[in-house]
CHARMM-style PDB file with segment names, atoms N, HN, CA, C and O in Angstrom:
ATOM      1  N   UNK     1       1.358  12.700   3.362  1.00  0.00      PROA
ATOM      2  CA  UNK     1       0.845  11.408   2.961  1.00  0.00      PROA
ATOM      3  C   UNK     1       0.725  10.509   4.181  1.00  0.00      PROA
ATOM      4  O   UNK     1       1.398  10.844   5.156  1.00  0.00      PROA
ATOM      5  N   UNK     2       0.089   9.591   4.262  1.00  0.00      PROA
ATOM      6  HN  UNK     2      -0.458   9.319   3.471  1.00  0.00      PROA
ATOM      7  CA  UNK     2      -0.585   8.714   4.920  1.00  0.00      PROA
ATOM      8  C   UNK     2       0.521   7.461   4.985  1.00  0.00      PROA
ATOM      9  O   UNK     2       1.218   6.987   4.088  1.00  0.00      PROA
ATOM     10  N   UNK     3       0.437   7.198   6.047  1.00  0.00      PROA
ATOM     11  HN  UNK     3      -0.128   7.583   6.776  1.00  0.00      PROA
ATOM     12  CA  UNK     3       0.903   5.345   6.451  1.00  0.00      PROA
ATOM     13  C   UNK     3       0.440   4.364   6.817  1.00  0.00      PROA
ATOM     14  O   UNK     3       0.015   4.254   7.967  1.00  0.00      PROA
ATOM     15  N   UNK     4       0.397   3.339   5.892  1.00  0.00      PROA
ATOM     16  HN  UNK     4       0.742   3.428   4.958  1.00  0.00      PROA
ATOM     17  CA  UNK     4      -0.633   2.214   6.385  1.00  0.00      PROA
ATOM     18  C   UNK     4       0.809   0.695   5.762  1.00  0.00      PROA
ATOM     19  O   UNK     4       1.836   0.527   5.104  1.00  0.00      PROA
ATOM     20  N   UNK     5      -0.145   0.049   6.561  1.00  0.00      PROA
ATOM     21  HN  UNK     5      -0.979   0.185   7.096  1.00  0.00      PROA
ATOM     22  CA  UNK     5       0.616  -1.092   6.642  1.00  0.00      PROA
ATOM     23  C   UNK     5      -0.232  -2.252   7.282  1.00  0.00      PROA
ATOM     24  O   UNK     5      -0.862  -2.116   8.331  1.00  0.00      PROA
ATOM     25  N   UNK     6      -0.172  -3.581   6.430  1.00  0.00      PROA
ATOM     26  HN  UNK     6       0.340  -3.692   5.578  1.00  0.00      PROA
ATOM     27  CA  UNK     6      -1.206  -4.931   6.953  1.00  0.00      PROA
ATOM     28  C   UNK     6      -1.646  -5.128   7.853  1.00  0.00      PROA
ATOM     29  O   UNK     6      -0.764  -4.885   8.676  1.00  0.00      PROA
ATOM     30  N   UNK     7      -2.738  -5.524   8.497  1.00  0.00      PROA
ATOM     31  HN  UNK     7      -3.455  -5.721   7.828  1.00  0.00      PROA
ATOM     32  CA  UNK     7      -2.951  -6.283   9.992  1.00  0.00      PROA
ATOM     33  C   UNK     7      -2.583  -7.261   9.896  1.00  0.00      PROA
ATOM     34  O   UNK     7      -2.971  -8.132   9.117  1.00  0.00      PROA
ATOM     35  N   UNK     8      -1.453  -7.329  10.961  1.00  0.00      PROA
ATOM     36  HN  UNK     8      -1.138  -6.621  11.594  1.00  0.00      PROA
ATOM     37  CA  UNK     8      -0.941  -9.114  11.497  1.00  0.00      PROA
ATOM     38  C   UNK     8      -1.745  -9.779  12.386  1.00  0.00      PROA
ATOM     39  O   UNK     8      -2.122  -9.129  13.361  1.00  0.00      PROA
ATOM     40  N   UNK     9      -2.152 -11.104  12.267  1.00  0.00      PROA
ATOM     41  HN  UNK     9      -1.845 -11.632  11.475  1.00  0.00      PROA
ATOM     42  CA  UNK     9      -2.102 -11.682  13.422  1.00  0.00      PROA
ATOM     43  C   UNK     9      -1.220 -12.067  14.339  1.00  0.00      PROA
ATOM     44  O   UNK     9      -0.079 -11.668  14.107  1.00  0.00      PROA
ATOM     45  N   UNK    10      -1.452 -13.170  16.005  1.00  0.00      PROA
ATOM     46  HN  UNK    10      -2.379 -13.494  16.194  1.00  0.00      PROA
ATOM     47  CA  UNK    10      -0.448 -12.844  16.449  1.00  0.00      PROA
ATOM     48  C   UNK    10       0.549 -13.785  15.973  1.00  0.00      PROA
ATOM     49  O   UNK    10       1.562 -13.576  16.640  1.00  0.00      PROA
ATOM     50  N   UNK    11       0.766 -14.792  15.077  1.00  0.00      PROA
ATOM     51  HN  UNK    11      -0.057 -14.962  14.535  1.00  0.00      PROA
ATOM     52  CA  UNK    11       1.870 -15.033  14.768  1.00  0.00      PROA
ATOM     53  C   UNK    11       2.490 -14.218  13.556  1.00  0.00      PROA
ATOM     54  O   UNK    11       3.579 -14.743  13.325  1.00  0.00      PROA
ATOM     55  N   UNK    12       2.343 -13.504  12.964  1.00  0.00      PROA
ATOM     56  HN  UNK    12       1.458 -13.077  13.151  1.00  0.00      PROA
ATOM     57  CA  UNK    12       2.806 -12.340  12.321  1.00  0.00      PROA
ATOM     58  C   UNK    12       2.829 -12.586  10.393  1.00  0.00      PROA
ATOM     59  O   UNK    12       3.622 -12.217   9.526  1.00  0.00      PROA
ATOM     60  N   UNK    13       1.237 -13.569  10.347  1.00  0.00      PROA
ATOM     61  HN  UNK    13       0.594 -13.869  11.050  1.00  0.00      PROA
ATOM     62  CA  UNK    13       0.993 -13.801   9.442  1.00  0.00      PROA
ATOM     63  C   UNK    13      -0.267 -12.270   8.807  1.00  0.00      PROA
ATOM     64  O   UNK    13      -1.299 -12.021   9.429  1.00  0.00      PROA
ATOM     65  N   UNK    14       0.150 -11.487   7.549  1.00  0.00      PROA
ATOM     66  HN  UNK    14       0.988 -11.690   7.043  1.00  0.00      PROA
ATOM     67  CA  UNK    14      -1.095 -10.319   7.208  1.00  0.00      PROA
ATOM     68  C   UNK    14      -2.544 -11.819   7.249  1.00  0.00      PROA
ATOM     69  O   UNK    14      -2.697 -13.030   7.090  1.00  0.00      PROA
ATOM     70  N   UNK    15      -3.202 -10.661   7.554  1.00  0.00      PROA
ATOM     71  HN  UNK    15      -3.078  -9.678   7.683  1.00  0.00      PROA
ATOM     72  CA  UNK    15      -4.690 -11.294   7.878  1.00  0.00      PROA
ATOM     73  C   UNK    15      -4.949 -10.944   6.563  1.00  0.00      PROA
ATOM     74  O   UNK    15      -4.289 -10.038   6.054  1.00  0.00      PROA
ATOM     75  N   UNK    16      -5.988 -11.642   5.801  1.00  0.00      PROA
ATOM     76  HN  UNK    16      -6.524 -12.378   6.214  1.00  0.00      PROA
ATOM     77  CA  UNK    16      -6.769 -11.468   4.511  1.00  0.00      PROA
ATOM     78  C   UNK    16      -8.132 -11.826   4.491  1.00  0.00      PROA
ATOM     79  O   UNK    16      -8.707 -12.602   5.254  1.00  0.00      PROA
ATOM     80  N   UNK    17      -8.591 -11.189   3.550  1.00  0.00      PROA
ATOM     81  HN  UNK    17      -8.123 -10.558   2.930  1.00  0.00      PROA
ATOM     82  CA  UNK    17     -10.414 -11.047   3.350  1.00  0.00      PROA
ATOM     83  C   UNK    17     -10.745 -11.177   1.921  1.00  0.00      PROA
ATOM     84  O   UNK    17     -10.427 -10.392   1.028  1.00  0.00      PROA
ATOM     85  N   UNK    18     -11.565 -12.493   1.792  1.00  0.00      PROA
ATOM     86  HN  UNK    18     -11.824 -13.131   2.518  1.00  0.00      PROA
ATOM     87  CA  UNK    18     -12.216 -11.565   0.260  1.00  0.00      PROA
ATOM     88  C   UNK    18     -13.317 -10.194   0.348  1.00  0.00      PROA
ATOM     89  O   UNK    18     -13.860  -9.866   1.403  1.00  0.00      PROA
ATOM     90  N   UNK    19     -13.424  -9.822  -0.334  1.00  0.00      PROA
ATOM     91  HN  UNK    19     -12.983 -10.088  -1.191  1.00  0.00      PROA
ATOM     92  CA  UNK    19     -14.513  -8.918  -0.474  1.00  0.00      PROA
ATOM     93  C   UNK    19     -15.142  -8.963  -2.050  1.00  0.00      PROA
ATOM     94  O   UNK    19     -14.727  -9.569  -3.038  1.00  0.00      PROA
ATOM     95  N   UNK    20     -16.091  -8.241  -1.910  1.00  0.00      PROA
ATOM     96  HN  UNK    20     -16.429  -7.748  -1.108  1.00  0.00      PROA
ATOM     97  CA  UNK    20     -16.920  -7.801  -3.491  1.00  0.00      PROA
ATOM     98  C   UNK    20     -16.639  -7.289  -3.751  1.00  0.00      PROA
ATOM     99  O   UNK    20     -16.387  -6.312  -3.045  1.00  0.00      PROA
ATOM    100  N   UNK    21     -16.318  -7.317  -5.160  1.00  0.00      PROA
ATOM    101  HN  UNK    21     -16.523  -8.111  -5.733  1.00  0.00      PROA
ATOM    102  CA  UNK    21     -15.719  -6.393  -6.047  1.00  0.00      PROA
ATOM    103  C   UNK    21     -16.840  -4.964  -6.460  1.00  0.00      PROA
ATOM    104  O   UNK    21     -16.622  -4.127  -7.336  1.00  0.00      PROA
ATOM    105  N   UNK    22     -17.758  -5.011  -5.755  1.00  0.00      PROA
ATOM    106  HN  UNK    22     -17.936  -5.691  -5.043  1.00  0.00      PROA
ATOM    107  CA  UNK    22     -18.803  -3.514  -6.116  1.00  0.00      PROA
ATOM    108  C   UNK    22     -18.252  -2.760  -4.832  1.00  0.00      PROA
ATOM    109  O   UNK    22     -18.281  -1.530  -4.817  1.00  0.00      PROA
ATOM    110  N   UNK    23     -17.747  -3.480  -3.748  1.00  0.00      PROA
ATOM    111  HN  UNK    23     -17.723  -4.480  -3.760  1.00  0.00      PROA
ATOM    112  CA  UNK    23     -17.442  -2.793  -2.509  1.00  0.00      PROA
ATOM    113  C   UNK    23     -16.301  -1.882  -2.884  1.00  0.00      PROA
ATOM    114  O   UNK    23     -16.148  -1.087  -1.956  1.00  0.00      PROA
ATOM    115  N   UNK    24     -15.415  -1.657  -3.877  1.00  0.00      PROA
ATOM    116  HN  UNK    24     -15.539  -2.303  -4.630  1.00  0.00      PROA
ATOM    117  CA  UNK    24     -13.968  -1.640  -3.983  1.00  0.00      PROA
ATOM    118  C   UNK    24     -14.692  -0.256  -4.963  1.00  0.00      PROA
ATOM    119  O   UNK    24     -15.437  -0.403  -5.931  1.00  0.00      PROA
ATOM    120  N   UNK    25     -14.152   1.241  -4.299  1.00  0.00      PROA
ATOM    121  HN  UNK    25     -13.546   1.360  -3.513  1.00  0.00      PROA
ATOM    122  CA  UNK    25     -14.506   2.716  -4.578  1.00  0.00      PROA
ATOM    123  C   UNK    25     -13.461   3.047  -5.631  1.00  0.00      PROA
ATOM    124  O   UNK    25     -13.783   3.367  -6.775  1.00  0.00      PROA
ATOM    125  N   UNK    26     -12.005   2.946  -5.151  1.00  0.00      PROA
ATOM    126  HN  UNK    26     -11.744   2.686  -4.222  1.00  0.00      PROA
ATOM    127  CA  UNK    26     -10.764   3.727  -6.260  1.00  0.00      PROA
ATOM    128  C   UNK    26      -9.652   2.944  -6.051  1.00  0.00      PROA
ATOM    129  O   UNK    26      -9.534   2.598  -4.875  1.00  0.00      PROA
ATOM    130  N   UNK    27      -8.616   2.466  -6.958  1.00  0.00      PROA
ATOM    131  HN  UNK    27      -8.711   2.747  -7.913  1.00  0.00      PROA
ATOM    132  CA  UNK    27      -7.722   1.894  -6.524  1.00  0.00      PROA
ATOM    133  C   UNK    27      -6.662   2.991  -6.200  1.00  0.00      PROA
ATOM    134  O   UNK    27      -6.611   4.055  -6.816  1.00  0.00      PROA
ATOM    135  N   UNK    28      -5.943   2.700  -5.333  1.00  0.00      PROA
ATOM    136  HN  UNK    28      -5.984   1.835  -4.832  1.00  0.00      PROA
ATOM    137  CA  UNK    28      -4.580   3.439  -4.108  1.00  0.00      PROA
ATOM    138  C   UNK    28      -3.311   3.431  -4.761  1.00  0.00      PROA
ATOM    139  O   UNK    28      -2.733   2.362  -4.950  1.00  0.00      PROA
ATOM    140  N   UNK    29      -2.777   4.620  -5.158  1.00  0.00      PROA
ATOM    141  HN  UNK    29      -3.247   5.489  -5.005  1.00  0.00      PROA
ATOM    142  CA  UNK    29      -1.340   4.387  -5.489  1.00  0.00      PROA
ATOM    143  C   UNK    29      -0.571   4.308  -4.147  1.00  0.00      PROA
ATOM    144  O   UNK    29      -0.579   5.269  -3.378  1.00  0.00      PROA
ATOM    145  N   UNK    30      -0.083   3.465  -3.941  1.00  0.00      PROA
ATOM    146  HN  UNK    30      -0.077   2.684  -4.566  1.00  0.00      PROA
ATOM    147  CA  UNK    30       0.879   2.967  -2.591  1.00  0.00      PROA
ATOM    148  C   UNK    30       2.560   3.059  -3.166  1.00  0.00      PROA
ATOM    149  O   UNK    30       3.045   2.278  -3.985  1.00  0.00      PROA
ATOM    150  N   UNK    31       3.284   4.217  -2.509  1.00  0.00      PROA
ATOM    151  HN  UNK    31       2.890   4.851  -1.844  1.00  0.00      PROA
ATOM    152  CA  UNK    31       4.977   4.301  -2.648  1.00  0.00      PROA
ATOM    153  C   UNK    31       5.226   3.332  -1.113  1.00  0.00      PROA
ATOM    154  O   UNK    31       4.655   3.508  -0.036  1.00  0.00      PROA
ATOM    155  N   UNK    32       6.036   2.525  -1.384  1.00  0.00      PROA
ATOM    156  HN  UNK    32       6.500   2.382  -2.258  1.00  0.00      PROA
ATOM    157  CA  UNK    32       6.883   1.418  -0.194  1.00  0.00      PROA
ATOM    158  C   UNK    32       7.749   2.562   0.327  1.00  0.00      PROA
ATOM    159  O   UNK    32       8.460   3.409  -0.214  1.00  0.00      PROA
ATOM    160  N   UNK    33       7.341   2.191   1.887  1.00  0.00      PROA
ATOM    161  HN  UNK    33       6.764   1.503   2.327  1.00  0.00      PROA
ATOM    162  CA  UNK    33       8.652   3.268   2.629  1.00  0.00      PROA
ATOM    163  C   UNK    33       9.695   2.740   2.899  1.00  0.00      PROA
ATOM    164  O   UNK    33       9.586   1.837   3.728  1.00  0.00      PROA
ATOM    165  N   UNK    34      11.053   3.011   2.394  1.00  0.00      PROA
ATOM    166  HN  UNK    34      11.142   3.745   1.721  1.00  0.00      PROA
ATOM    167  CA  UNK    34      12.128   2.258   2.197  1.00  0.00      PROA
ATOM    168  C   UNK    34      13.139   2.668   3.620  1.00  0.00      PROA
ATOM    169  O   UNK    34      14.147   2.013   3.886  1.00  0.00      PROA
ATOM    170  N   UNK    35      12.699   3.792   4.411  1.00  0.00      PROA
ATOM    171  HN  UNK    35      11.880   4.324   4.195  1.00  0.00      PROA
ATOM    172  CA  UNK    35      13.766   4.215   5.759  1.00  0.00      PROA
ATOM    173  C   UNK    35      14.765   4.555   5.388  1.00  0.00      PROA
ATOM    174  O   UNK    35      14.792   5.222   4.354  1.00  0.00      PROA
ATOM    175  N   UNK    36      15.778   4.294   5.957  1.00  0.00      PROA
ATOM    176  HN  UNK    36      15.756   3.752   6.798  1.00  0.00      PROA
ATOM    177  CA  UNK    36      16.899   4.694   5.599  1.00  0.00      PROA
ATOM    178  C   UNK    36      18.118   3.623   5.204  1.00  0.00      PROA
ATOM    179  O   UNK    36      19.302   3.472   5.506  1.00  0.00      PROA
ATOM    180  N   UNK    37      17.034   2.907   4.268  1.00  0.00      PROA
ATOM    181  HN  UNK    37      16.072   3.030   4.023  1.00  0.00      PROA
ATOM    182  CA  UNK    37      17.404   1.795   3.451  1.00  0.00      PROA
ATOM    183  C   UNK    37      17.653   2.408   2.052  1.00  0.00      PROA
ATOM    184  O   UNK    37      17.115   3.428   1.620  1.00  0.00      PROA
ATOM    185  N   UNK    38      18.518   1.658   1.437  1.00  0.00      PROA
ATOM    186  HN  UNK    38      18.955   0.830   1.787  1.00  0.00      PROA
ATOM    187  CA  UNK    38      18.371   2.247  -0.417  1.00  0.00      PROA
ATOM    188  C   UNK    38      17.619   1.155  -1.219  1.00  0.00      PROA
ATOM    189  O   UNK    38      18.071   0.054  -0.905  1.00  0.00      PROA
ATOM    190  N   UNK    39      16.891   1.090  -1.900  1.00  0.00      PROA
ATOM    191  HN  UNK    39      16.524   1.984  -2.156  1.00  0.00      PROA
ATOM    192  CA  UNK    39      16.086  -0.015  -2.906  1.00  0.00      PROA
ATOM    193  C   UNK    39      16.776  -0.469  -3.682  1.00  0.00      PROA
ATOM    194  O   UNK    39      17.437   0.262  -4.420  1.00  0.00      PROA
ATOM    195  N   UNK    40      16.843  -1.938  -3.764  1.00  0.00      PROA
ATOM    196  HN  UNK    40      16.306  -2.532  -3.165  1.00  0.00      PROA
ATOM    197  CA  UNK    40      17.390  -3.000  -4.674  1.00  0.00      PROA
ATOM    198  C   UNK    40      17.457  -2.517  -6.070  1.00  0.00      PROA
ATOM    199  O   UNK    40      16.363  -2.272  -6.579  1.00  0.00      PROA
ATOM    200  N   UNK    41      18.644  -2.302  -6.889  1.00  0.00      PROA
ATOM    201  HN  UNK    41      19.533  -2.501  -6.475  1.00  0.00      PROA
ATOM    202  CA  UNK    41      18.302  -1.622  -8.126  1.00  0.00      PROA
ATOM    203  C   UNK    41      17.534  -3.154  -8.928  1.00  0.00      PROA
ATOM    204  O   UNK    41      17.036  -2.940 -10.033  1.00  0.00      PROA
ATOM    205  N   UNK    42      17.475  -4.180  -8.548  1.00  0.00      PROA
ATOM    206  HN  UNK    42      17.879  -4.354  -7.650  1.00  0.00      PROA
ATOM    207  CA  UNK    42      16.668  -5.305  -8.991  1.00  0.00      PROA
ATOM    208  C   UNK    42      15.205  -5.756  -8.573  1.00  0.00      PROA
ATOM    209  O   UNK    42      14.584  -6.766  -8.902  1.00  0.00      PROA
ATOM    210  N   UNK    43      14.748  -4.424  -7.530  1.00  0.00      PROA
ATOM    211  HN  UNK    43      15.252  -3.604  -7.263  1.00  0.00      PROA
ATOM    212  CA  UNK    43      13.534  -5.476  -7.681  1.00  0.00      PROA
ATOM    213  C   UNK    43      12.492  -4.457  -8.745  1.00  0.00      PROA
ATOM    214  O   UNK    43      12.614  -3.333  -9.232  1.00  0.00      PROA
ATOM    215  N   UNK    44      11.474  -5.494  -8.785  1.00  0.00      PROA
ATOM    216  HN  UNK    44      11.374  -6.407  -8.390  1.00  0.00      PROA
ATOM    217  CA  UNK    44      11.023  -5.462  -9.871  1.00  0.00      PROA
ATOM    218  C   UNK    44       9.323  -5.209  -9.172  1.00  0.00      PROA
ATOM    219  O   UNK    44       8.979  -5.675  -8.086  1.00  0.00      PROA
ATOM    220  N   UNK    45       8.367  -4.322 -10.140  1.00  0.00      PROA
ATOM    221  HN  UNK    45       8.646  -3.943 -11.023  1.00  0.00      PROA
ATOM    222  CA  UNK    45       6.943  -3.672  -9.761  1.00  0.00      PROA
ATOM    223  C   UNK    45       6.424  -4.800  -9.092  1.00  0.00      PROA
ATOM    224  O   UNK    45       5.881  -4.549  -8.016  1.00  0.00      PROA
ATOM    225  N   UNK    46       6.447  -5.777  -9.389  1.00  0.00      PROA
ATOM    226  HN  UNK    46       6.888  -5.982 -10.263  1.00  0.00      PROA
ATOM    227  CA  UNK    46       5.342  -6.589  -8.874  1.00  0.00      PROA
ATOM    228  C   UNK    46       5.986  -7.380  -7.650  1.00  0.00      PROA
ATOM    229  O   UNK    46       5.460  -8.374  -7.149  1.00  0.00      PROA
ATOM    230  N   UNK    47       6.999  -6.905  -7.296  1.00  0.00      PROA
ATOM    231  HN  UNK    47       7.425  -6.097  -7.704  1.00  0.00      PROA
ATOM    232  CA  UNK    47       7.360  -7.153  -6.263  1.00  0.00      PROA
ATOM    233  C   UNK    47       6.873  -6.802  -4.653  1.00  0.00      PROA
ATOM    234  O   UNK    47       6.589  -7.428  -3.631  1.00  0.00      PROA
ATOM    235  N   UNK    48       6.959  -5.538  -5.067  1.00  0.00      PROA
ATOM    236  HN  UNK    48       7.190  -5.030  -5.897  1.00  0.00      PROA
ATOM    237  CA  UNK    48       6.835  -4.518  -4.244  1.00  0.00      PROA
ATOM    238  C   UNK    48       6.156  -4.344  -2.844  1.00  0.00      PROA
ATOM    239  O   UNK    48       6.680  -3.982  -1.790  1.00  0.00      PROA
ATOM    240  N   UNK    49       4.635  -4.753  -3.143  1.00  0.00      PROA
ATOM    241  HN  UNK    49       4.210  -5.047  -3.999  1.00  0.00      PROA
ATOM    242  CA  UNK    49       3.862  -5.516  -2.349  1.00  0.00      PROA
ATOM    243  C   UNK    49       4.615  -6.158  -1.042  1.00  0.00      PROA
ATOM    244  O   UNK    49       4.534  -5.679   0.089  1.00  0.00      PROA
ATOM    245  N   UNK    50       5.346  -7.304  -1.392  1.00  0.00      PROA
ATOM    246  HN  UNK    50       5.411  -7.693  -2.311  1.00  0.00      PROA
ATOM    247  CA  UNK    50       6.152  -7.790  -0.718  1.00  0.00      PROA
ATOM    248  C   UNK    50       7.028  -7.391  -0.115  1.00  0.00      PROA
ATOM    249  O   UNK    50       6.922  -7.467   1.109  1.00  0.00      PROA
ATOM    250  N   UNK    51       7.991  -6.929  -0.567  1.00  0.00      PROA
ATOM    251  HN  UNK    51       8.077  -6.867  -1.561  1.00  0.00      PROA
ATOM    252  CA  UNK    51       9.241  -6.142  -0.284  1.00  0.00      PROA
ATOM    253  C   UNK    51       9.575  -4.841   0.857  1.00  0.00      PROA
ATOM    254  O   UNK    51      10.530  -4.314   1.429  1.00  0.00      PROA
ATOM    255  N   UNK    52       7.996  -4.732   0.736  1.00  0.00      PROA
ATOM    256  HN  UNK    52       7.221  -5.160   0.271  1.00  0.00      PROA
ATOM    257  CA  UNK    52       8.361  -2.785   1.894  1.00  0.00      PROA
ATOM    258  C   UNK    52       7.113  -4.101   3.317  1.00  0.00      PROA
ATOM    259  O   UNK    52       6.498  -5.159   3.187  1.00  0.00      PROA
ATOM    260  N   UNK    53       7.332  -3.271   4.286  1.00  0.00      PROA
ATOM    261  HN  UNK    53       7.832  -2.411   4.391  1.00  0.00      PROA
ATOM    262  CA  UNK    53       6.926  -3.395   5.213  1.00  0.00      PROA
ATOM    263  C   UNK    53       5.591  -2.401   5.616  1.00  0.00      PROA
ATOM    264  O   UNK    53       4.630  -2.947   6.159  1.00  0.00      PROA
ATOM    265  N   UNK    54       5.554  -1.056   5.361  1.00  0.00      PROA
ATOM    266  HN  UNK    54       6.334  -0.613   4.920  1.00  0.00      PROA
ATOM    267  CA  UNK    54       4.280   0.081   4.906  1.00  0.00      PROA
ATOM    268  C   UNK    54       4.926   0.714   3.639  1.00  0.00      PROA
ATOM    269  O   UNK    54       5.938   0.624   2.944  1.00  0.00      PROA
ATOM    270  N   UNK    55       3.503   1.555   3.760  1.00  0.00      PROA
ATOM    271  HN  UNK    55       2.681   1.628   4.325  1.00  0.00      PROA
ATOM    272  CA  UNK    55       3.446   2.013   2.629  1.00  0.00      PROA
ATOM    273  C   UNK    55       2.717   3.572   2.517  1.00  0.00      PROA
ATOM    274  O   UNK    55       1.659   3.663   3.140  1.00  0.00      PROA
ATOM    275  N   UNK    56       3.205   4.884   1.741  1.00  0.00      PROA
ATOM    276  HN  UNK    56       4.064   4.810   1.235  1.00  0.00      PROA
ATOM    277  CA  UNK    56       2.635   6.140   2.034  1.00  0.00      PROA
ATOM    278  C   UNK    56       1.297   5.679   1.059  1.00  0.00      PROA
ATOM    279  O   UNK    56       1.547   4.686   0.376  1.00  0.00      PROA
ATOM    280  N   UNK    57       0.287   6.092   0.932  1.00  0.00      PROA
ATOM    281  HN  UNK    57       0.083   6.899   1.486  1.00  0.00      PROA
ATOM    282  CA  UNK    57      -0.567   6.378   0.467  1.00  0.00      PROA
ATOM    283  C   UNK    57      -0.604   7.796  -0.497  1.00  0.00      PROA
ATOM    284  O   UNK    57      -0.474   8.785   0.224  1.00  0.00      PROA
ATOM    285  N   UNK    58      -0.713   8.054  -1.592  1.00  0.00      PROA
ATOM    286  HN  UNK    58      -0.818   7.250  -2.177  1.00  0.00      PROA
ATOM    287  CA  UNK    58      -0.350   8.764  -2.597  1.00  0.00      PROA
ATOM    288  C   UNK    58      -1.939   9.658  -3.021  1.00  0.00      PROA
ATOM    289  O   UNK    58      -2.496   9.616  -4.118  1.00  0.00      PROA
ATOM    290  N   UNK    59      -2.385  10.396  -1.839  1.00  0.00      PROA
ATOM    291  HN  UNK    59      -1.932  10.431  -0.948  1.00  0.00      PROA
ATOM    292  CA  UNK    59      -3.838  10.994  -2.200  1.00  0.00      PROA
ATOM    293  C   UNK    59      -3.744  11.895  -3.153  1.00  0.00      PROA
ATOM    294  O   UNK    59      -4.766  12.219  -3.758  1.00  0.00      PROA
ATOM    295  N   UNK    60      -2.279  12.577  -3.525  1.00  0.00      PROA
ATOM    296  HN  UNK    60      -1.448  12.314  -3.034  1.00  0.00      PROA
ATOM    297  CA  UNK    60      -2.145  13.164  -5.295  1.00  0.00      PROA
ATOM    298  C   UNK    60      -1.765  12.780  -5.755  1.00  0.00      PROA
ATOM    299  O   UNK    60      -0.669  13.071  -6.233  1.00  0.00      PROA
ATOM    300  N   UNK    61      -2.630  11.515  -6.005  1.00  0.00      PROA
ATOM    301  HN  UNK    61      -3.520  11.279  -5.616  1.00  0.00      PROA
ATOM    302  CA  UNK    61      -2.450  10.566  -7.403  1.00  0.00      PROA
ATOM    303  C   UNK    61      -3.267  11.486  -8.623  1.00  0.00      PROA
ATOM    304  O   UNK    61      -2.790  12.101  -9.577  1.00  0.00      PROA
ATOM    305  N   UNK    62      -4.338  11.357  -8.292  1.00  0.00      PROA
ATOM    306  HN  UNK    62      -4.725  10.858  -7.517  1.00  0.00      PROA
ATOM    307  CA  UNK    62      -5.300  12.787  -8.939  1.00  0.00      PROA
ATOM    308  C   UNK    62      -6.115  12.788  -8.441  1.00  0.00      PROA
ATOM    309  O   UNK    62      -6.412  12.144  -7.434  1.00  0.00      PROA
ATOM    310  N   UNK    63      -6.819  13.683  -9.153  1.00  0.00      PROA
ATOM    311  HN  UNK    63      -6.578  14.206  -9.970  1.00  0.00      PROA
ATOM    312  CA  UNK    63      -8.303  14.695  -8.547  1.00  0.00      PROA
ATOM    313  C   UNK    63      -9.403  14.186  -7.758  1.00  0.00      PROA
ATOM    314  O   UNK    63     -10.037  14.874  -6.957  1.00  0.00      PROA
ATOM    315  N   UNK    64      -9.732  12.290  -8.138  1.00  0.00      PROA
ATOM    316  HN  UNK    64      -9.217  11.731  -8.789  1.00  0.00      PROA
ATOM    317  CA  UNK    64     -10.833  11.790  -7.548  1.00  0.00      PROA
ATOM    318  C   UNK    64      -9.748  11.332  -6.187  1.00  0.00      PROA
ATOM    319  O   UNK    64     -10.264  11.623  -5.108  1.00  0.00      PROA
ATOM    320  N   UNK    65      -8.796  10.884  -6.101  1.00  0.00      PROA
ATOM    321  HN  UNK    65      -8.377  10.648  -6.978  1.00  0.00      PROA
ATOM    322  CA  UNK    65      -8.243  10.344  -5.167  1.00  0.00      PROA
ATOM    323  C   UNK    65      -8.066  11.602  -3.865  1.00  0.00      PROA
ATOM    324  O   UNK    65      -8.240  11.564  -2.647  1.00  0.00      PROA
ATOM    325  N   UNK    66      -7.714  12.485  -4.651  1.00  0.00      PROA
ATOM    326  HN  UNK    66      -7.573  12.516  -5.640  1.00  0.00      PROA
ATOM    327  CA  UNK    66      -7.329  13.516  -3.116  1.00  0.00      PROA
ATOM    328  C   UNK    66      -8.845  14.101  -2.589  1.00  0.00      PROA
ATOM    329  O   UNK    66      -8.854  14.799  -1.575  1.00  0.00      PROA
ATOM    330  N   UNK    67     -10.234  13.781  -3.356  1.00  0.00      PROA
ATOM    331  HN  UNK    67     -10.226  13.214  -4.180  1.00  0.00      PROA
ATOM    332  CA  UNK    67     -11.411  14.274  -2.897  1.00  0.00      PROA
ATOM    333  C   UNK    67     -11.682  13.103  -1.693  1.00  0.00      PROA
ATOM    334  O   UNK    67     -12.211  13.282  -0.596  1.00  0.00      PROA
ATOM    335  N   UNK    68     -11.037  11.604  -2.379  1.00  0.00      PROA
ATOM    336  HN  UNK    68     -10.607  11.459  -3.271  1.00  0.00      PROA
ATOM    337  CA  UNK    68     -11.883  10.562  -1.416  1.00  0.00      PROA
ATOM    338  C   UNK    68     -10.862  10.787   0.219  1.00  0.00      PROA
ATOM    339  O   UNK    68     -11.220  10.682   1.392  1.00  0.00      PROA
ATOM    340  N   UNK    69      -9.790  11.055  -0.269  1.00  0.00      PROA
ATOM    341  HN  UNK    69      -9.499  11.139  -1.222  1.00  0.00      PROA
ATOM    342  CA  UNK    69      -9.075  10.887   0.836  1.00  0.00      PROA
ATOM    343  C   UNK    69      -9.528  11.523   2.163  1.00  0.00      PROA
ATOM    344  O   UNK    69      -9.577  10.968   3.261  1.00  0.00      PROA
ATOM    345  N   UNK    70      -9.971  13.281   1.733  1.00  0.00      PROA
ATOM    346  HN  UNK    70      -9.930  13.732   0.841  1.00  0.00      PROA
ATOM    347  CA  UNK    70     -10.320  14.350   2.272  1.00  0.00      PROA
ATOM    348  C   UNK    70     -11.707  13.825   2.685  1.00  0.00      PROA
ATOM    349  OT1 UNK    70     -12.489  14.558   3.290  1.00  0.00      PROA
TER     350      UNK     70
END
């Protein structure tokens, strides 16, 4: 699996974009890479985002996802 993680600028704010929503192909199952940390038994899904620093990219999520990846 794959590692990706935000572009910062240089004060270490993630950079953001809108885009069009026709531009947007498959949505990404993203697992947070936790290191050799253990995960909060409290946080909660919609957290998550926030919480990890990268993230693996999950190209067997299914069948259309591991074609786009490839």
């Amino acid at each position: 699996m794959w590692i990706v993680e935000p572009d910062l600028n240089n004060d270490g704010i993630p950079i953001c974009d809108i885009i069009h929503v026709e531009s947007i192909l498959r949505g990404a199952h993203l697992i947070g890479v936790a290191g050799r940390d253990f995960i909060p038994r409290n946080l909660r899904h919609y957290e998550s985002l926030d919480a990890f620093q990268s993230f693996y990219v999950n190209k067997y999520a299914d069948h259309h996802t591991h074609e786009i990846a490839f």
